[in-house]
C-alpha positions in Angstrom: 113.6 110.8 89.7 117.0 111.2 90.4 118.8 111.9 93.6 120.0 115.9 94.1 124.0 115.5 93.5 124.6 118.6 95.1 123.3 117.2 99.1 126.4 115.4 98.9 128.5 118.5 99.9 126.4 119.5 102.7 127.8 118.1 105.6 126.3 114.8 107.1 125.0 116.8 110.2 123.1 119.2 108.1 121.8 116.7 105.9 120.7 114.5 109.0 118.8 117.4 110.1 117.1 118.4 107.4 115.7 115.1 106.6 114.8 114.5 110.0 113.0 118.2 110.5 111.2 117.3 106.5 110.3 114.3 108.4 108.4 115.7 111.4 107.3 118.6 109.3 105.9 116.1 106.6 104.1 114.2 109.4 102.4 116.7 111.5 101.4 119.0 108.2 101.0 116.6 105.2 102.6 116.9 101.8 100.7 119.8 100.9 100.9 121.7 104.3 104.5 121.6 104.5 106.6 124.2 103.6 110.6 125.1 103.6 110.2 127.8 106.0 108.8 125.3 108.2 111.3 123.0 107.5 113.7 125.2 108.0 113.2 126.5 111.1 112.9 122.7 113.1 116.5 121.6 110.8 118.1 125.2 112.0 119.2 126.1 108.5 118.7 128.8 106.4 115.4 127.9 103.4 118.3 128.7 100.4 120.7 126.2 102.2 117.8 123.8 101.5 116.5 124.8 98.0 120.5 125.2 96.8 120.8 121.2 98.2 117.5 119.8 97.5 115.8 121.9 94.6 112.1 121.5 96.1 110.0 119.7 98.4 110.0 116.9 95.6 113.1 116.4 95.8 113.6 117.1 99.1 110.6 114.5 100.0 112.5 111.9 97.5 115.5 112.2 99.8 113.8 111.5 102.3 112.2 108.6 100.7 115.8 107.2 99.8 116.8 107.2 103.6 113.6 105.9 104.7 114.5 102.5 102.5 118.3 102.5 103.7 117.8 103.0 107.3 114.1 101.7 108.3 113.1 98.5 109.2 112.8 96.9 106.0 116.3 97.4 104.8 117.1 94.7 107.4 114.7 92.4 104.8 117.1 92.8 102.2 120.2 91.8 104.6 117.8 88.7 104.9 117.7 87.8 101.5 121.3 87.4 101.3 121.5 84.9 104.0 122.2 81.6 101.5 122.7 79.5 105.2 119.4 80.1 106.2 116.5 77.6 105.1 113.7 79.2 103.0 111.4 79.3 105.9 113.5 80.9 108.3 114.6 83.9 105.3 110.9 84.3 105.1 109.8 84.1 108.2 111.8 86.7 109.4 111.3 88.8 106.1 107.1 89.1 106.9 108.0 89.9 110.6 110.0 92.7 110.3 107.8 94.4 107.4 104.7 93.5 110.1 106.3 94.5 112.7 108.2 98.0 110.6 104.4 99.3 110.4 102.4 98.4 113.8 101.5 101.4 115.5 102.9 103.5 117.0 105.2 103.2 114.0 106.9 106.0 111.6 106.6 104.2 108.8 103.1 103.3 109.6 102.2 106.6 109.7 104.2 108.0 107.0 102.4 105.5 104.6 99.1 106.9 105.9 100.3 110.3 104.3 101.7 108.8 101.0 98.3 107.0 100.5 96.3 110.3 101.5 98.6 112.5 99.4 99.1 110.4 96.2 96.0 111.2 94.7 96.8 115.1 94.9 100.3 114.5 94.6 101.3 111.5 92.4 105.2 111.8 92.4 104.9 110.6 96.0 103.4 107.7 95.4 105.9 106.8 92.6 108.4 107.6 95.8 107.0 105.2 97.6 107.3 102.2 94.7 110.3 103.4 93.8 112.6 103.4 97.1 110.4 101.1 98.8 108.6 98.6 97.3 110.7 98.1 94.0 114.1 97.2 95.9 112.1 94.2 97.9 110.0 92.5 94.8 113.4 92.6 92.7 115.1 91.0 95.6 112.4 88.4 96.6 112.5 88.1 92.3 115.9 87.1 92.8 115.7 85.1 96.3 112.7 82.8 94.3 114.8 82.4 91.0 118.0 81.1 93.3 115.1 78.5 94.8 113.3 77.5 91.5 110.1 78.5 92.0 108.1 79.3 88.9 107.8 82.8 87.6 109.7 84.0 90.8 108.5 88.0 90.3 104.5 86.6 90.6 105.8 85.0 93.3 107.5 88.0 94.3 104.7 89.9 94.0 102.0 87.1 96.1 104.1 87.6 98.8 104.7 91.1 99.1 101.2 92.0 98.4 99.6 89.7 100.8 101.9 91.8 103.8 101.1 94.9 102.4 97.3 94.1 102.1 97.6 93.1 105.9 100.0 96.5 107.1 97.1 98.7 105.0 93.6 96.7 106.0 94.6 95.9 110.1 97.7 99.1 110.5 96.8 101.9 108.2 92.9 101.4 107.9 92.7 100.3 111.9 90.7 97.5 110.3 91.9 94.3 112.6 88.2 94.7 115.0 86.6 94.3 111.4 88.9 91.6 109.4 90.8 89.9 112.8 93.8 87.8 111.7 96.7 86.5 113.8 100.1 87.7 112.4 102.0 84.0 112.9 99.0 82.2 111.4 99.2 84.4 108.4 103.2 84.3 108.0 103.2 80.4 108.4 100.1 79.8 105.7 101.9 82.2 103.4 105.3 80.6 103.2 103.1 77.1 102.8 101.2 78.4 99.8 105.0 80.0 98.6 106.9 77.0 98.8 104.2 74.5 98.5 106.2 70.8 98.6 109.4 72.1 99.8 108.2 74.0 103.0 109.9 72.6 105.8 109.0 73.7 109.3 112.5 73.3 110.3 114.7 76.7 111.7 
């Protein structure tokens, strides 16, 4: 989906507040219980300012989506990847952390995953959200971090090493499942990057 051209001319205050009121709204109601009156009301603007800027709550939630993946936690992963001074360990390292750490409670992006994942089966344009402004933009640039280290077929890689964080962030975070399947965060970062770089892991930072 594309972004909504015309939220460009509303001005950045307005546009902060309506993403941020969507936000809370989105939160506390869920997808389906949200409405623009609602949303409205907590932004203090009129509903037609938001409909004339944003089209619909689709739109309005893909927004959101797109400021989510510039100014959360794991945009600083992508400032990471382009860190060619920094060994392979160290880029990963700190890669896993922040997306752990970007999703323990209390967390807004833990629980705003809990209400893509609830919604997506009703709803699924916001799961396609989600992959699209979130999860797309780190596998294509882990793709490229592992082609500029030689690893073979650097998007499976890619793919290894995002999935086993997100399997973590949904089993012990969004599923409160770490009483059930207990793993220590470090021992699972450290045995990851092993298994991704095999023969060239050094434990050097």
């Amino acid at each position: 989906m594309e972004s909504v051209k015309s939220a460009r001319s509303l001005s950045p205050e307005k546009t902060a507040a309506i993403l941020d009121g969507a936000m809370q709204i989105f939160l506390a109601e869920g997808y389906a219980g949200t409405t623009m009156d609602r949303i409205a009301a907590v932004a203090g603007v009129s509903k037609p300012t938001i409909y004339n800027h944003f089209q619909d709550k689709e739109h309005l939630f893909n927004s959101l989506m797109e400021k989510l993946a510039k100014e959360k936690e794991w945009s600083k992963c992508l400032v990471l990847l382009e860190s060619p001074c920094e060994s392979a360990p160290v880029v990963l390292r700190g890669i896993a952390n922040e997306m752990l750490n970007s999703c323990k409670e209390p967390s807004t992006m833990n629980t705003f995953y809990r209400l893509v994942v609830g919604e997506s089966g009703r709803f699924p344009e916001l799961g396609k959200a989600c992959v699209r402004h979130l999860d797309k933009p780190m596998i294509d640039a882990l793709t490229k971090y592992f082609s500029f280290l030689k690893l073979p077929d650097p998007e499976v890689t890619a793919r290894i090493f995002m999935g086993t964080l997100v399997l973590y962030i949904i089993s012990n975070e969004v599923m409160h499942g770490q009483e059930i399947m207990p793993m220590d965060c470090d021992r699972l970062v450290e045995s990851l990057i092993k298994i991704i770089l095999q023969d060239s892991y050094s434990c050097s930072t």
